[in-house]
Structures are given as structure tokens and as C-alpha cells.
Backbone as CSV, one residue per row, in Angstrom:
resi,resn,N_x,N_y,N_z,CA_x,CA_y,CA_z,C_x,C_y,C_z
1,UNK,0.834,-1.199,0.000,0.000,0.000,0.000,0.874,1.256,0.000
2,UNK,1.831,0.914,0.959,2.719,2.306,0.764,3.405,2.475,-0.136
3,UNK,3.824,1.418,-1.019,5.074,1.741,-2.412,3.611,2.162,-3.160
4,UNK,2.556,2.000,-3.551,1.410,2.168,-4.484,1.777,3.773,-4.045
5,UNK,1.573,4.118,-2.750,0.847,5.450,-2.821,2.355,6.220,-2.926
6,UNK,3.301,5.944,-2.913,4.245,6.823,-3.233,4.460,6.679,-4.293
7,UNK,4.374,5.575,-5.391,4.355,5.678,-6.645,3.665,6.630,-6.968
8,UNK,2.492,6.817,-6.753,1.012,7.679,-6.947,2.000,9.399,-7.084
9,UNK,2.599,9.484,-6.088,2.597,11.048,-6.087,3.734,10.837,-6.516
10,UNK,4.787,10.552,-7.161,6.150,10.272,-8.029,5.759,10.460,-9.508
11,UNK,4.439,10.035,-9.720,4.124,10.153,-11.429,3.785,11.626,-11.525
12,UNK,3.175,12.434,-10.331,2.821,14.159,-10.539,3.791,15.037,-10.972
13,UNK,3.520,16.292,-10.372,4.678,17.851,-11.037,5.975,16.931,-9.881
14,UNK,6.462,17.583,-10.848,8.173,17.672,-10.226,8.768,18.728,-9.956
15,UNK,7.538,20.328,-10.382,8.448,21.397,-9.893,7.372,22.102,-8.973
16,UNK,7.766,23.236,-9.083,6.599,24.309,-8.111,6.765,25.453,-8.961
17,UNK,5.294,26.190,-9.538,5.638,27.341,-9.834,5.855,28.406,-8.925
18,UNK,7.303,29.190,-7.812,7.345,29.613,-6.543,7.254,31.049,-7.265
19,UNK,7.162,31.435,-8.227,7.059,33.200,-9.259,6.616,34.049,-8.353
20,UNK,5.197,33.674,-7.896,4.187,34.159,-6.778,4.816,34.316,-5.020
21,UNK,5.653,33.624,-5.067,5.325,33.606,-3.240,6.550,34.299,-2.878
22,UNK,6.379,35.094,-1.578,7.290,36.068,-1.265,9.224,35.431,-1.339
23,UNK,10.004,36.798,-1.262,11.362,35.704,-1.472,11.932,34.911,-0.198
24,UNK,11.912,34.803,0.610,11.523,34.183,1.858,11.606,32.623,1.538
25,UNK,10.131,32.461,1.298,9.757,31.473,0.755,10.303,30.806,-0.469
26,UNK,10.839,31.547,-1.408,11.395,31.162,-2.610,12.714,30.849,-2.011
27,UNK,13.798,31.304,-1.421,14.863,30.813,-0.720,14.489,29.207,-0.279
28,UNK,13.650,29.373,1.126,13.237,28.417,0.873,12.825,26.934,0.352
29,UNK,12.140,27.283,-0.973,12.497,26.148,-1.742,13.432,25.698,-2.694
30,UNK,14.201,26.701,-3.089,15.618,25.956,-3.205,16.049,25.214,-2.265
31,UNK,16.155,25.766,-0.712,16.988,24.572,0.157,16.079,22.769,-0.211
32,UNK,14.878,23.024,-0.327,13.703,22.208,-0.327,14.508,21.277,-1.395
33,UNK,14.461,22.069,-2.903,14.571,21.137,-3.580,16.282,20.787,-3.793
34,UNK,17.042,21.050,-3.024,18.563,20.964,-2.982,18.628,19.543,-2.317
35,UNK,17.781,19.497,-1.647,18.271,18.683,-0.353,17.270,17.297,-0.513
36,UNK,16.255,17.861,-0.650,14.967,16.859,-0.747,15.680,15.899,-2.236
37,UNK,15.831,16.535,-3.078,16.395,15.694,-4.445,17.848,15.107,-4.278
38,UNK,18.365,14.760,-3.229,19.171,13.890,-2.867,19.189,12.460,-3.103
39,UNK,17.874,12.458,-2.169,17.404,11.073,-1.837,16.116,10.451,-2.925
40,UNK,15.137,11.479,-2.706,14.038,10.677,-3.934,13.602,12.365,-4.946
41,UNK,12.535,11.678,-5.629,12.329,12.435,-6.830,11.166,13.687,-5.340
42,UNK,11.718,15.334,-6.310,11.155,16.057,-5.788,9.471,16.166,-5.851
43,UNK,9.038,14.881,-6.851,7.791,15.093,-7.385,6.880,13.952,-5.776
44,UNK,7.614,13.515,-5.031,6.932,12.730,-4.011,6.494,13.963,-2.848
45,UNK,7.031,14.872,-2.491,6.946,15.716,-1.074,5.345,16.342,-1.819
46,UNK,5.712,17.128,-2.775,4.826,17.968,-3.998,3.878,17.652,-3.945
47,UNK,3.431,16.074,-4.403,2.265,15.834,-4.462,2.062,14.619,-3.491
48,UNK,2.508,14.904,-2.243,1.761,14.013,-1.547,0.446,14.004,-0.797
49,UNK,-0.247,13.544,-0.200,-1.277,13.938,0.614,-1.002,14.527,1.836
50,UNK,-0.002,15.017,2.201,0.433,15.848,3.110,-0.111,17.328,3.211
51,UNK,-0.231,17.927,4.263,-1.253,18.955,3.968,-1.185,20.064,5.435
52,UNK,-0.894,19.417,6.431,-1.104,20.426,7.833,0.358,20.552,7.779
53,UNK,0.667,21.212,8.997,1.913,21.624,9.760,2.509,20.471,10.429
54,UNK,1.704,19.205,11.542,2.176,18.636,11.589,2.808,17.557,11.225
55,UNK,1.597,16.916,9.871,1.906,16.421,8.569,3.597,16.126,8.364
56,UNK,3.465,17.654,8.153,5.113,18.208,7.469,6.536,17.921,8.550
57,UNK,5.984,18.694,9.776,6.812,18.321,10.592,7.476,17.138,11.028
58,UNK,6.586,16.000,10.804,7.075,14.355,11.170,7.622,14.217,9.930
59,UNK,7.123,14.102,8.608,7.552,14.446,7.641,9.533,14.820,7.281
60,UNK,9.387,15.758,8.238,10.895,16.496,7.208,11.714,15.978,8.722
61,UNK,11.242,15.634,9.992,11.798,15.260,10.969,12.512,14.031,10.601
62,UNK,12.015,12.939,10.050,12.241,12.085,9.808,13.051,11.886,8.102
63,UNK,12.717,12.657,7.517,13.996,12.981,6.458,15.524,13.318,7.019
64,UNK,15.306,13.916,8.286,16.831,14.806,8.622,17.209,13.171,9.571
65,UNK,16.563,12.860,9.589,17.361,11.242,10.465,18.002,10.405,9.782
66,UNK,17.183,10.182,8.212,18.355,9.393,7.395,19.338,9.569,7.114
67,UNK,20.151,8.429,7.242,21.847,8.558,7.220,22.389,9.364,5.711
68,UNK,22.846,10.069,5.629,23.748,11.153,4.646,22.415,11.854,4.277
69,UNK,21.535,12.373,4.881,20.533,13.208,4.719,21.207,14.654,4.469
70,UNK,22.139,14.712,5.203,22.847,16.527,5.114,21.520,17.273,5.429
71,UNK,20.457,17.343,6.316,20.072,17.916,6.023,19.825,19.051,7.907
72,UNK,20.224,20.003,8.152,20.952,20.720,9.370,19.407,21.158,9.712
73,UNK,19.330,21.432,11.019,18.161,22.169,11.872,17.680,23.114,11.198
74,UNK,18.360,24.015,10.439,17.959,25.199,10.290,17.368,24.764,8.849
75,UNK,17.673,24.221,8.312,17.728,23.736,6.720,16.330,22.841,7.188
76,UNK,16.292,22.099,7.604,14.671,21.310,8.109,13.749,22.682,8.053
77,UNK,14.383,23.505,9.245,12.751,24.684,9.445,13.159,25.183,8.220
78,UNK,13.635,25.150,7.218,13.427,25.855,5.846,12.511,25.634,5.268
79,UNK,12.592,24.215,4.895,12.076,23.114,4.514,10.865,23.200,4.913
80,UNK,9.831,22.756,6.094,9.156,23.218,6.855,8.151,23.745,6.890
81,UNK,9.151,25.376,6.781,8.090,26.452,6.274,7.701,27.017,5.233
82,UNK,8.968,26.017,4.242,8.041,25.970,2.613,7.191,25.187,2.380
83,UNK,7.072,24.136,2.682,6.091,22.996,2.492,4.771,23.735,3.146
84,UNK,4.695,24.054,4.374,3.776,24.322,5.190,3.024,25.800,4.353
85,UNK,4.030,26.693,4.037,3.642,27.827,3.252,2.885,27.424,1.729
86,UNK,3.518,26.657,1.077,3.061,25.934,-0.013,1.364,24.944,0.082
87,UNK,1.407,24.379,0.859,0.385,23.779,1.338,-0.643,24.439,1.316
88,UNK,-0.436,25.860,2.266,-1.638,27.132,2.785,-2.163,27.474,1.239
89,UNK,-0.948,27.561,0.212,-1.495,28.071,-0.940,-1.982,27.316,-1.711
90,UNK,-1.349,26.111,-2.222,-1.304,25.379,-3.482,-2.363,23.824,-3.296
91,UNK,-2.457,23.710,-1.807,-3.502,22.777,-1.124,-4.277,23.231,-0.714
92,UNK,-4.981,24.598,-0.589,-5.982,25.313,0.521,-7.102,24.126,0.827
93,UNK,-7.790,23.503,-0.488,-8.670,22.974,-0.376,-8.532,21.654,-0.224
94,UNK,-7.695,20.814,0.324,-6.977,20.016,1.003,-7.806,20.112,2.756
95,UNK,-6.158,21.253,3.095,-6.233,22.186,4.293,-7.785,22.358,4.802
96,UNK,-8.135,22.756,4.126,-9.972,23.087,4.600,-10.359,21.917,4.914
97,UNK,-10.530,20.938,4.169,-11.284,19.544,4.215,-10.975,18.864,5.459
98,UNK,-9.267,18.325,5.343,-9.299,17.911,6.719,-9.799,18.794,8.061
99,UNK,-9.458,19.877,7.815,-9.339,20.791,9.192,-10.720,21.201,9.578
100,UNK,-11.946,20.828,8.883,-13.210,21.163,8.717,-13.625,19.494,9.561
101,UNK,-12.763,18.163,9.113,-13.437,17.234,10.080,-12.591,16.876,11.335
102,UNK,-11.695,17.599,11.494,-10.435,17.467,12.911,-11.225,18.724,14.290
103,UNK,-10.998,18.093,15.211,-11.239,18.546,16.475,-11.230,19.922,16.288
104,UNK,-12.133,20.454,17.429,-11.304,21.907,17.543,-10.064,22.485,18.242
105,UNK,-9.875,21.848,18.950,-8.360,21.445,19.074,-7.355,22.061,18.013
106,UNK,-7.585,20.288,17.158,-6.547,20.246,16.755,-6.555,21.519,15.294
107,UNK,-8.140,21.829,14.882,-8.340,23.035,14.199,-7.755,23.824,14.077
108,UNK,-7.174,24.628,15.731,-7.025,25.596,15.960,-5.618,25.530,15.832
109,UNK,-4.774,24.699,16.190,-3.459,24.419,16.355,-3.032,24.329,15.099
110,UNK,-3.326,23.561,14.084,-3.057,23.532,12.679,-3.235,24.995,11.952
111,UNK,-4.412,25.952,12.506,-4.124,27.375,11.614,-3.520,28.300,12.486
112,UNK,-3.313,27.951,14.048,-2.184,29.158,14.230,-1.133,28.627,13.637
113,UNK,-0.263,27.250,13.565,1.133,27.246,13.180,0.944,27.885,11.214
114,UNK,-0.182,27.305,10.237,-0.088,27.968,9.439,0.060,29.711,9.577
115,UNK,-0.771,29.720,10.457,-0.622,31.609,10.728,0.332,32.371,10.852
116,UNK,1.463,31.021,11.526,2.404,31.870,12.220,3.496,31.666,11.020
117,UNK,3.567,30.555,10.334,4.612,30.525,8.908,3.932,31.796,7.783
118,UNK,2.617,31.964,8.047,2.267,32.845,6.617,2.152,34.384,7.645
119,UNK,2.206,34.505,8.736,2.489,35.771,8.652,4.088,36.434,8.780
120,UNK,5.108,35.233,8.775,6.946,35.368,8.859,6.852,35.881,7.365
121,UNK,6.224,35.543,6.407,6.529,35.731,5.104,5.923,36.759,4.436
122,UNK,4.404,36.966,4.735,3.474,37.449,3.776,3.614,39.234,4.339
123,UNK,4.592,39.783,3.777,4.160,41.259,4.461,3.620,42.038,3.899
């Protein structure tokens, strides 16, 4: 089930159009795709079903653990807060769906950390 569904998002885009999003963010995904295209095709992170903050966070946590990952603390929250920034935009209606059937809780927690990556960037 899991090689299916990563096949699944390996056949999608392989890039990002970043033209639009502040330079911040465009920094950003260079580190994203520097680092991320090490190990597998950049077209798996892109189009995965990944979608919240914490999503991402276990996500890129567990990228920086594999052995010759290179990939440094600061370079993760890069990472991070492009995915997470990317998500807010390029998934909104993703984002909505789950976060429309998740707790209020966990609602609330998922759009302050978006809040708090899209208001570092969006000035």
C-alpha cells in the first residue's frame, strides 16, 4: 500500500511554480529542492497527501534522520516552512477539508502554526 501510494505522487509535477510567493519562501524552496532531491524524486513531497503543519513536521523530521541526509536544523525549518507555506497556498482545499473534520483542538493548532509561517513571510 505504501510503495502504491508513493508511486502515486512520483508520477505528478516535479516542480513548483514559486514566481508568486514572497522571497523568503522562494529561498526556501531551493533549500527544499537541494536537499529533498538527494534522496528521492522532488515530485513525491509535492504531491503528496500531506497537507497540515504537523503532517510536514514528522515528515521532514524524519527525512533529517536518514543517514547522509545533510540535512541541518535550520535547513529542516526551511524546509518546513516551505512545504507548510506551499500547502496554505497550493492545497488550501486540502487544508480546509481535513481541518473542517479534525477537532477543535486540533483546528485551531493547525491554523495558528499555518498563521504563524504565513504571517513570517506574507508582508
Amino acid at each position: 500500500a505504501t510503495k502504491a501510494r508513493v508511486e502515486r505522487f512520483e508520477k505528478g509535477a516535479t516542480t513548483i511554480n514559486i514566481s508568486k510567493y514572497p522571497p523568503g519562501v522562494q529561498q526556501n524552496y531551493q533549500v527544499f529542492a537541494q536537499k529533498c532531491s538527494q534522496c528521492h524524486k522532488l515530485s513525491r513531497p509535492i504531491n503528496s497527501d500531506y497537507a497540515l503543519p504537523d503532517e510536514w513536521s514528522r515528515y521532514v523530521k524524519r527525512m533529517m534522520h536518514k543517514p547522509g541526509s545533510g540535512i541541518s536544523s535550520d535547513e529542516g525549518k526551511q524546509i518546513y516552512e516551505f512545504l507548510v507555506y506551499d500547502s496554505s497556498i497550493r492545497k488550501k482545499t486540502v487544508v480546509e477539508t481535513i481541518l473542517a473534520k479534525a477537532s477543535a483542538a486540533d483546528k485551531s493548532a493547525a491554523e495558528a502554526k499555518i498563521k504563524e509561517v504565513r504571517d513570517k513571510y506574507d508582508k
